[in-house]
MDTraj code that builds the backbone (N, CA, C; nanometers):
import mdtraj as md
import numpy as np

residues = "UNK UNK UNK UNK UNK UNK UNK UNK UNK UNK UNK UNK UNK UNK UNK UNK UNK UNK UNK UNK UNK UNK UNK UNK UNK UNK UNK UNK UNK UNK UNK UNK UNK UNK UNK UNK UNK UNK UNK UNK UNK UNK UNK UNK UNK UNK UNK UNK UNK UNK UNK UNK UNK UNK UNK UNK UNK UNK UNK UNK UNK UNK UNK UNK UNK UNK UNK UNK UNK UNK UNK UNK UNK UNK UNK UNK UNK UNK UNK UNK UNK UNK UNK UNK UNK UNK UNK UNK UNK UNK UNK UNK UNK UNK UNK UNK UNK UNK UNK UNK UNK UNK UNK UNK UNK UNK UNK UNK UNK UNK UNK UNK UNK UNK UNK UNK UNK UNK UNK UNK UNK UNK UNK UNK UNK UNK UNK UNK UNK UNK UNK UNK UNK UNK UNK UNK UNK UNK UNK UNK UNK UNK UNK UNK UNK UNK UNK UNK".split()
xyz = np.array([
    [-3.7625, -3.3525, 2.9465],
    [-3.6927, -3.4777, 2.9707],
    [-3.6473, -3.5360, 2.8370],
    [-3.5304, -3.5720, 2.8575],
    [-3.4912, -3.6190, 2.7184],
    [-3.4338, -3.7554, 2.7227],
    [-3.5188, -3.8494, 2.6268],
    [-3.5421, -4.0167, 2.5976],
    [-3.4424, -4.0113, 2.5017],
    [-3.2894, -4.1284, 2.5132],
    [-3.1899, -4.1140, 2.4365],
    [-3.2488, -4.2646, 2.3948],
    [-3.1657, -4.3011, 2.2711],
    [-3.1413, -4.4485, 2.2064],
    [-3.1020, -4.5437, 2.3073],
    [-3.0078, -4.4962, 2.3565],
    [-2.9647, -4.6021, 2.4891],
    [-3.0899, -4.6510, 2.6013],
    [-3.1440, -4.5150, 2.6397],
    [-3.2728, -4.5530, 2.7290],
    [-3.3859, -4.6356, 2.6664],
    [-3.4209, -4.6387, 2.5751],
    [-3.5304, -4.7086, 2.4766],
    [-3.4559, -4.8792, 2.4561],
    [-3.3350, -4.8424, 2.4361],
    [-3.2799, -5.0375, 2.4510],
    [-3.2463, -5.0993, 2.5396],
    [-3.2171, -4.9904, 2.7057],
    [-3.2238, -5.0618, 2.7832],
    [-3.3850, -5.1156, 2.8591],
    [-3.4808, -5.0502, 2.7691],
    [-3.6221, -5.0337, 2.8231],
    [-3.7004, -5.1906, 2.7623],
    [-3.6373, -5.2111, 2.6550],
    [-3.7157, -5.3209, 2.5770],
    [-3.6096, -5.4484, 2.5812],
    [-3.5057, -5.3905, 2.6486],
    [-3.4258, -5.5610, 2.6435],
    [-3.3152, -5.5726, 2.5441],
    [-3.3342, -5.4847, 2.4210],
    [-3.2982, -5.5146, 2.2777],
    [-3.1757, -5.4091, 2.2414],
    [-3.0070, -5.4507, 2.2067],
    [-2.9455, -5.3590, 2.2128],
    [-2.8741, -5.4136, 2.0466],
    [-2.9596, -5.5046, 1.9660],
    [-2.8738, -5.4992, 1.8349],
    [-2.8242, -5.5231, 1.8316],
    [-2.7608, -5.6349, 1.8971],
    [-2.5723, -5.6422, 1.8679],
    [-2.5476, -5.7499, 1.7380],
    [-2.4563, -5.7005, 1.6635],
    [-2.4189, -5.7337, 1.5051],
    [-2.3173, -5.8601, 1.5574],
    [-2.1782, -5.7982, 1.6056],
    [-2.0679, -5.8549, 1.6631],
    [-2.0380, -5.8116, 1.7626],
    [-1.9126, -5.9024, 1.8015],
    [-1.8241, -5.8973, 1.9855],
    [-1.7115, -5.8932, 1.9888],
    [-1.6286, -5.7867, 2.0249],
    [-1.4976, -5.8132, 2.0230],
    [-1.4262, -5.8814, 2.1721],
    [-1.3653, -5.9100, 2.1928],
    [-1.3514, -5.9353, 2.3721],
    [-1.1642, -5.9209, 2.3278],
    [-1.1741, -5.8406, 2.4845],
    [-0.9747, -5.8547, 2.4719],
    [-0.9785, -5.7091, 2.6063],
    [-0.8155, -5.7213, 2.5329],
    [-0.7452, -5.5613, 2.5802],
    [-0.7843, -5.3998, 2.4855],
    [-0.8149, -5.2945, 2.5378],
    [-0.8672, -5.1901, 2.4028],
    [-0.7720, -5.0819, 2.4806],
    [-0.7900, -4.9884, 2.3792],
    [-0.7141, -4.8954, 2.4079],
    [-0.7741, -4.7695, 2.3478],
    [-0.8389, -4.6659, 2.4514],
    [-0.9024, -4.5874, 2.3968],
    [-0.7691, -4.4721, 2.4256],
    [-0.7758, -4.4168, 2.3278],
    [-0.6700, -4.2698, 2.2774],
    [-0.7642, -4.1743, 2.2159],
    [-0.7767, -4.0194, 2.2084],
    [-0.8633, -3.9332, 2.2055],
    [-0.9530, -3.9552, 2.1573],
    [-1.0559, -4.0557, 2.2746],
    [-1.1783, -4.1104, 2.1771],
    [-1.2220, -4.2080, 2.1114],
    [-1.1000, -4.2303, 2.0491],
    [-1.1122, -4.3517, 1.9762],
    [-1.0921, -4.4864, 2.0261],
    [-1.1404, -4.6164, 1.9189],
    [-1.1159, -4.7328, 1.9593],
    [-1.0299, -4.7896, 1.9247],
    [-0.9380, -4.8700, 1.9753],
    [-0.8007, -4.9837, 1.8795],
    [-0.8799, -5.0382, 1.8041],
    [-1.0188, -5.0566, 1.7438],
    [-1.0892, -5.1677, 1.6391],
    [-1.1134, -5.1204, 1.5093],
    [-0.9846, -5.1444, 1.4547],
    [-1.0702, -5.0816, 1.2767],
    [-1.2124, -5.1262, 1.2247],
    [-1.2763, -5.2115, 1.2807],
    [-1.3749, -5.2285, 1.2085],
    [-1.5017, -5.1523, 1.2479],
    [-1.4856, -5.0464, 1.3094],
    [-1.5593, -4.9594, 1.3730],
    [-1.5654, -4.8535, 1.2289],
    [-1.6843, -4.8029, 1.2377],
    [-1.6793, -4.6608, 1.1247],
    [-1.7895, -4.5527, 1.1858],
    [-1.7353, -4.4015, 1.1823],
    [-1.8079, -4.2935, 1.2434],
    [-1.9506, -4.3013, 1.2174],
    [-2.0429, -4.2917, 1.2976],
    [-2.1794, -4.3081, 1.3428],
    [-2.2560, -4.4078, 1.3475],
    [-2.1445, -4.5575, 1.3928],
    [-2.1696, -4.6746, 1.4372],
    [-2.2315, -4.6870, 1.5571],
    [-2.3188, -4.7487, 1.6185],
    [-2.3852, -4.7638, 1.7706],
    [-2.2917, -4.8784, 1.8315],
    [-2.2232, -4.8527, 1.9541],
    [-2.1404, -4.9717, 2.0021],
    [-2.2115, -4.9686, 2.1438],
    [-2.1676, -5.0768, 2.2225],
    [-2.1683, -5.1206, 2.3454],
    [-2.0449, -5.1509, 2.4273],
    [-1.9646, -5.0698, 2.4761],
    [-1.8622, -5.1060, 2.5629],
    [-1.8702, -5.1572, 2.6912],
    [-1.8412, -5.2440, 2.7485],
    [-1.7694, -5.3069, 2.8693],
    [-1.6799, -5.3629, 2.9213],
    [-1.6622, -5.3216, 3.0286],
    [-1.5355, -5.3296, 3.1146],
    [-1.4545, -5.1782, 3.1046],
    [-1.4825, -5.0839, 3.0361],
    [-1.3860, -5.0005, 3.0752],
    [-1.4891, -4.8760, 3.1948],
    [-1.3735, -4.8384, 3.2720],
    [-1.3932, -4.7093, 3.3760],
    [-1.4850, -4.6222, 3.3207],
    [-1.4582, -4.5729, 3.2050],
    [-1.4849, -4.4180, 3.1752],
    [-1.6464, -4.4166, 3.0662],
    [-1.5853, -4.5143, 2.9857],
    [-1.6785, -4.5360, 2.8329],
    [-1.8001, -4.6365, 2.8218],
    [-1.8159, -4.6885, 2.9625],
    [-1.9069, -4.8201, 2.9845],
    [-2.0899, -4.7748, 2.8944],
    [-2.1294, -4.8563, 2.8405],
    [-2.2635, -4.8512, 2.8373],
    [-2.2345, -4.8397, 2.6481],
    [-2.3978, -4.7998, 2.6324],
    [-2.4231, -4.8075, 2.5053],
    [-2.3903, -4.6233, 2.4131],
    [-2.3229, -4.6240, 2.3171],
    [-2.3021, -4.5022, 2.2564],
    [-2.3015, -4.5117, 2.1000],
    [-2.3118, -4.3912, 2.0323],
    [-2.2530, -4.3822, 1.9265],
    [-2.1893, -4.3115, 1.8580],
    [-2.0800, -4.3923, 1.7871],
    [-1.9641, -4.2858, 1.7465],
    [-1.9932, -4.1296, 1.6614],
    [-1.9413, -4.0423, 1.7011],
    [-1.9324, -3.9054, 1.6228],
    [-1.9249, -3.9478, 1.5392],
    [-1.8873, -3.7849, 1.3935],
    [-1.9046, -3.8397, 1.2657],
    [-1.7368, -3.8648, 1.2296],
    [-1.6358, -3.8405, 1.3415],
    [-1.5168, -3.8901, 1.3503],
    [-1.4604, -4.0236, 1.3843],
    [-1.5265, -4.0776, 1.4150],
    [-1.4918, -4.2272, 1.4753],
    [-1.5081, -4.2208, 1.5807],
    [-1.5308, -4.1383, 1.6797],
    [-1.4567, -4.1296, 1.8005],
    [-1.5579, -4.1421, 1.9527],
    [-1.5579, -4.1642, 2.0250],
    [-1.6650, -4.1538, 2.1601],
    [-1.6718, -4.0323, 2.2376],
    [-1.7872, -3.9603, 2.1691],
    [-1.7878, -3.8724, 2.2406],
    [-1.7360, -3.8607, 2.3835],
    [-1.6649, -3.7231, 2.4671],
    [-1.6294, -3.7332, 2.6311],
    [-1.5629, -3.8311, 2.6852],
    [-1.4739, -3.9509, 2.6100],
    [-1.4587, -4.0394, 2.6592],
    [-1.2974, -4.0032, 2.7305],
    [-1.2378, -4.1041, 2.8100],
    [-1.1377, -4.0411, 2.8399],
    [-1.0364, -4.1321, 2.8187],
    [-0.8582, -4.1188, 2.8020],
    [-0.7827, -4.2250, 2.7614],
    [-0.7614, -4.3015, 2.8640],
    [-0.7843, -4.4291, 2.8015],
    [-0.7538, -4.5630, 2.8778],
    [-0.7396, -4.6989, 2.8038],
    [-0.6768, -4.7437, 2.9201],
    [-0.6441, -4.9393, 2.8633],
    [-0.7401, -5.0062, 2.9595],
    [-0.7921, -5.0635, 2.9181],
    [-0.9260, -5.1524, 2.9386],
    [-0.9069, -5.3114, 2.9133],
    [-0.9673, -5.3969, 2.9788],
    [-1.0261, -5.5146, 2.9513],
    [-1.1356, -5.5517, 2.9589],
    [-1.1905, -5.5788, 2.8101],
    [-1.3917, -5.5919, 2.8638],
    [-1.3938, -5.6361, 2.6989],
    [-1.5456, -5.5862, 2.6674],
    [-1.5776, -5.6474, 2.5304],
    [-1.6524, -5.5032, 2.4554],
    [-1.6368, -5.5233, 2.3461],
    [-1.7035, -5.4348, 2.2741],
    [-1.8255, -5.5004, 2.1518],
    [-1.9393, -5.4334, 2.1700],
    [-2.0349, -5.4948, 2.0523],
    [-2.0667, -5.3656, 1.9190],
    [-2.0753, -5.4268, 1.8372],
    [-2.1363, -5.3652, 1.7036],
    [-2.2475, -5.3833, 1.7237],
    [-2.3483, -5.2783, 1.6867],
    [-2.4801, -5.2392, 1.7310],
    [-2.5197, -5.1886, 1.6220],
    [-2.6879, -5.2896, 1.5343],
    [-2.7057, -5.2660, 1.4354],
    [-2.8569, -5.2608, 1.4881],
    [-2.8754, -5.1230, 1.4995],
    [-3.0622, -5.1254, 1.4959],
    [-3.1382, -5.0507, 1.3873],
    [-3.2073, -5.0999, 1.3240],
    [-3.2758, -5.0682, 1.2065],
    [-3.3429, -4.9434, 1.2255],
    [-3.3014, -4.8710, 1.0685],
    [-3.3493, -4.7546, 1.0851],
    [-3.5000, -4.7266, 1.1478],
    [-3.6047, -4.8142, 1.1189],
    [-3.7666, -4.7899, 1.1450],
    [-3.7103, -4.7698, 1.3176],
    [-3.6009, -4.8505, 1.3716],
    [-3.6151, -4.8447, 1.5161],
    [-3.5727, -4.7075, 1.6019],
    [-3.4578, -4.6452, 1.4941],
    [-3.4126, -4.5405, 1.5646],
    [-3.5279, -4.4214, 1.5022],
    [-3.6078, -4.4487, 1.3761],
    [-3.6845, -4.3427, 1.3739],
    [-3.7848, -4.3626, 1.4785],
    [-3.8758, -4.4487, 1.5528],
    [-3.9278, -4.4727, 1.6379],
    [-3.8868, -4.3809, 1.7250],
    [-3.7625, -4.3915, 1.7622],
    [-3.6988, -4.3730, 1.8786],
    [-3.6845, -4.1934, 1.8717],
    [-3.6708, -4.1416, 1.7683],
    [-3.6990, -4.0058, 1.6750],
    [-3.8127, -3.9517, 1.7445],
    [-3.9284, -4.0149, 1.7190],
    [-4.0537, -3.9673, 1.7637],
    [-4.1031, -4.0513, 1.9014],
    [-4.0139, -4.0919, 1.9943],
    [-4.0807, -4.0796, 2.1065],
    [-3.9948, -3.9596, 2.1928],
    [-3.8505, -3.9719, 2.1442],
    [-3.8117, -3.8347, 2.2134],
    [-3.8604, -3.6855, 2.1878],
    [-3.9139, -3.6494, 2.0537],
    [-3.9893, -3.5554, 2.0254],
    [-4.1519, -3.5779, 2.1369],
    [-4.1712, -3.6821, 2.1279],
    [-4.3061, -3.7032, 2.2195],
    [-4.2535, -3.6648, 2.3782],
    [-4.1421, -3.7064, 2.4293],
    [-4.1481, -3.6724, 2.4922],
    [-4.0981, -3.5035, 2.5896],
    [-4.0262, -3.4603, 2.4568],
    [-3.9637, -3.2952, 2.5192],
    [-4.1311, -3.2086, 2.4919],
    [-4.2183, -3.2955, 2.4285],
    [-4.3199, -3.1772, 2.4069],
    [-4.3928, -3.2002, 2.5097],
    [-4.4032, -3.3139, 2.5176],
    [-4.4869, -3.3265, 2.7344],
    [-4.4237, -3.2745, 2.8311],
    [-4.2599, -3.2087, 2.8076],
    [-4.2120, -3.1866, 2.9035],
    [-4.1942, -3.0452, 2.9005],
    [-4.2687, -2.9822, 2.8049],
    [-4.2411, -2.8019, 2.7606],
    [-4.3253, -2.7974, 2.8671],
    [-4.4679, -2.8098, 2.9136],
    [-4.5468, -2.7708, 2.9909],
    [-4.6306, -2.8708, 3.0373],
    [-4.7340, -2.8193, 3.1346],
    [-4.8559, -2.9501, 3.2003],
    [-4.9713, -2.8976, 3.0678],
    [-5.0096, -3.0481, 3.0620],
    [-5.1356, -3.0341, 3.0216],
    [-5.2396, -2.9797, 3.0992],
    [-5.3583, -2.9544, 3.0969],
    [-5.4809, -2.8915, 3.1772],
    [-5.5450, -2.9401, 3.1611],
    [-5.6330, -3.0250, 3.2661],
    [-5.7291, -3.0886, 3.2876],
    [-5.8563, -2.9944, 3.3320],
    [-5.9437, -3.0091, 3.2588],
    [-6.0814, -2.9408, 3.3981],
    [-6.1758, -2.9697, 3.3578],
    [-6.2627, -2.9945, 3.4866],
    [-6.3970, -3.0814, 3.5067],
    [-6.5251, -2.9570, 3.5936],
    [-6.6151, -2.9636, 3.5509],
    [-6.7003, -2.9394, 3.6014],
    [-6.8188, -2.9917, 3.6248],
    [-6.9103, -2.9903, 3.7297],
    [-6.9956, -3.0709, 3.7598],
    [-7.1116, -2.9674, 3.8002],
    [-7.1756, -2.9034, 3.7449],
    [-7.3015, -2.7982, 3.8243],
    [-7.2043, -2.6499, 3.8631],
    [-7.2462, -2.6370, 3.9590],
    [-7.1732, -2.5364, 3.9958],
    [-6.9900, -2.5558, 3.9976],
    [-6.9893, -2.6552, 4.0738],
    [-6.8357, -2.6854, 4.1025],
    [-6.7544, -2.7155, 3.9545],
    [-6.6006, -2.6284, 4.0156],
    [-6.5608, -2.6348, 3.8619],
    [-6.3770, -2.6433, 3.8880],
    [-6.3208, -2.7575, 3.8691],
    [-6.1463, -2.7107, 3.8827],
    [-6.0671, -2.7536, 3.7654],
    [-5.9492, -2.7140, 3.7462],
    [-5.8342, -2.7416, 3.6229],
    [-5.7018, -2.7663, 3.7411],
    [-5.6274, -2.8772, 3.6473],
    [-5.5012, -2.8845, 3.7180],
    [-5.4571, -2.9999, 3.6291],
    [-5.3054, -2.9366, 3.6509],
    [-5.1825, -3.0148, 3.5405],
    [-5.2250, -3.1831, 3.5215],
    [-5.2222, -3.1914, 3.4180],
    [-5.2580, -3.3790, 3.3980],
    [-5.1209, -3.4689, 3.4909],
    [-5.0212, -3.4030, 3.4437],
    [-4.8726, -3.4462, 3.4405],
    [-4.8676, -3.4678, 3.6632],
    [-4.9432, -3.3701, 3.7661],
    [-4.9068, -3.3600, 3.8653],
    [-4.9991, -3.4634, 3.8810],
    [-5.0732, -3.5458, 3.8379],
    [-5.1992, -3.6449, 3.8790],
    [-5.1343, -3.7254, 3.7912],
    [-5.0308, -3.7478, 3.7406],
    [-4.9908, -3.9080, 3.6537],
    [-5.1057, -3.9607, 3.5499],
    [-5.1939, -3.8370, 3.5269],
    [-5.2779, -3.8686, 3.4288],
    [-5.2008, -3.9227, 3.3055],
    [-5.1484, -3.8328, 3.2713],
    [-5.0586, -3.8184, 3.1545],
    [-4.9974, -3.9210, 3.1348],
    [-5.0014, -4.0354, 3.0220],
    [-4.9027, -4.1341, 2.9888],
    [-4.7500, -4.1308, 2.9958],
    [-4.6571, -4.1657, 3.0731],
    [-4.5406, -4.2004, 2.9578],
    [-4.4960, -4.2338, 2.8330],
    [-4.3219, -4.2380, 2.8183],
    [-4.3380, -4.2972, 2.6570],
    [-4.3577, -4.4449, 2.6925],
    [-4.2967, -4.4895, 2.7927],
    [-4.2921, -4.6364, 2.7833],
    [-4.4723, -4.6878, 2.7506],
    [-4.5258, -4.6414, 2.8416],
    [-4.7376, -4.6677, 2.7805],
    [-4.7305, -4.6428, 2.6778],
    [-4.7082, -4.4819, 2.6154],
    [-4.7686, -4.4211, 2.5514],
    [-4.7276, -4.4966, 2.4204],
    [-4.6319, -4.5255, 2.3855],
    [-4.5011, -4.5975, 2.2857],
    [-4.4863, -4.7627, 2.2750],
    [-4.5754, -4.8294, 2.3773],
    [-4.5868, -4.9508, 2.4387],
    [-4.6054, -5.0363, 2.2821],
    [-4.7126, -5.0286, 2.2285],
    [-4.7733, -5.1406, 2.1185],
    [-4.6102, -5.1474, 1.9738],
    [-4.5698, -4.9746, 1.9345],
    [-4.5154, -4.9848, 1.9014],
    [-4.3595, -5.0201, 1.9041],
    [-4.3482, -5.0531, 2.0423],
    [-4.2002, -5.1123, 2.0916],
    [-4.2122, -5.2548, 2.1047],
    [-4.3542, -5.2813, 2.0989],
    [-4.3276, -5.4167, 2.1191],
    [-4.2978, -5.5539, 2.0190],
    [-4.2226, -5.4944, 1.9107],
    [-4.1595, -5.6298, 1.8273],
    [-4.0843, -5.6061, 1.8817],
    [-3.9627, -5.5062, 1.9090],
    [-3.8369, -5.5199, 1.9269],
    [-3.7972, -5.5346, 2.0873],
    [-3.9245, -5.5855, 2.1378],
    [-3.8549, -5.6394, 2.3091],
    [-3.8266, -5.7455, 2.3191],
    [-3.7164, -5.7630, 2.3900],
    [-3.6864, -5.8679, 2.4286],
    [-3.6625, -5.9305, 2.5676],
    [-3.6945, -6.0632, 2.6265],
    [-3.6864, -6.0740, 2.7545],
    [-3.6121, -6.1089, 2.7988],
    [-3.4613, -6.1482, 2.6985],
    [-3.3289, -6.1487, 2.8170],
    [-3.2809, -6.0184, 2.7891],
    [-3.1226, -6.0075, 2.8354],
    [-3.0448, -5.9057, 2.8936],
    [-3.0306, -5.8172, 2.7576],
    [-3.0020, -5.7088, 2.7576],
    [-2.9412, -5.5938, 2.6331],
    [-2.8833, -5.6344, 2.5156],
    [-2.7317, -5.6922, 2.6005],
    [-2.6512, -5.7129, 2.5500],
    [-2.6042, -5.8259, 2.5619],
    [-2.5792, -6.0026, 2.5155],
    [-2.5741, -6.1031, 2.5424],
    [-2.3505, -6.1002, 2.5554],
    [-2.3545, -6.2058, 2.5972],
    [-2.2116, -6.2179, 2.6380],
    [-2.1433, -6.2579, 2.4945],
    [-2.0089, -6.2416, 2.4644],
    [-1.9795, -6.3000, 2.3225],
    [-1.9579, -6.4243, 2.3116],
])
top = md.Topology()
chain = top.add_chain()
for i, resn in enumerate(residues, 1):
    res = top.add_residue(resn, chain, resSeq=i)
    for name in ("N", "CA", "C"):
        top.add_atom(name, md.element.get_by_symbol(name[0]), res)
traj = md.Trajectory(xyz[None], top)
């Protein structure tokens, strides 16, 4: 299972936003009409069809898969501190390695004796538990992304 940047800020509330643009945009292969954008910026688009949600630009400027369109919505500059995306580094590593295989549980009591996957009994933490103390400066309890 793979935990992106986007899933971790929609998890804690907290999406960084620097600035807001609001208007008409015009995405052309990828790109944004906003010069003040620069390649491997984190943005937040809304209102358009194709590009909605939280991303970040290639090392071209550009949105990854996105497709051409004219839009009306808002766009945010998204500034999350490096400690946050390294965080975010090592809970997705935490989590593709829980997801290579089950852990093994086994108990015995006298004679009687069984093993079975931690992961099929919800033994096994998530990241959100497992990751909990250390996410918690950067939660927040209103919305992601505030209006401009």
């Amino acid at each position: 299972m793979t935990i992106t940047v986007p899933d971790i800020m929609r998890e804690i509330n907290h999406a960084f936003p620097k600035a807001c643009w609001q208007g008409a945009f015009t995405l052309t292969d990828g790109r944004l009409n906003l010069d003040e954008l620069l390649p491997g910026d984190w943005i937040a688009v809304s209102g358009s069809r194709h590009a909605d949600g939280i991303r970040q630009l290639d090392a071209e400027g550009r949105l990854p898969g996105a497709s051409d369109e004219t839009f009306f919505g808002a766009v945010w500059l998204l500034s999350p501190s490096a400690d946050f995306l390294r965080l975010c580094g090592e809970i997705s590593a935490w989590a593709e390695a829980k997801s290579a295989g089950p852990d093994i549980r086994r108990e015995s009591f006298g004679a009687y004796s069984v093993e079975y996957p931690t992961n099929a009994l919800g033994l096994t933490p998530d990241w959100r538990s497992a990751f909990a103390a250390q996410l918690r400066p950067y939660r927040r309890m209103w919305t992601e992304v505030p209006l401009c």
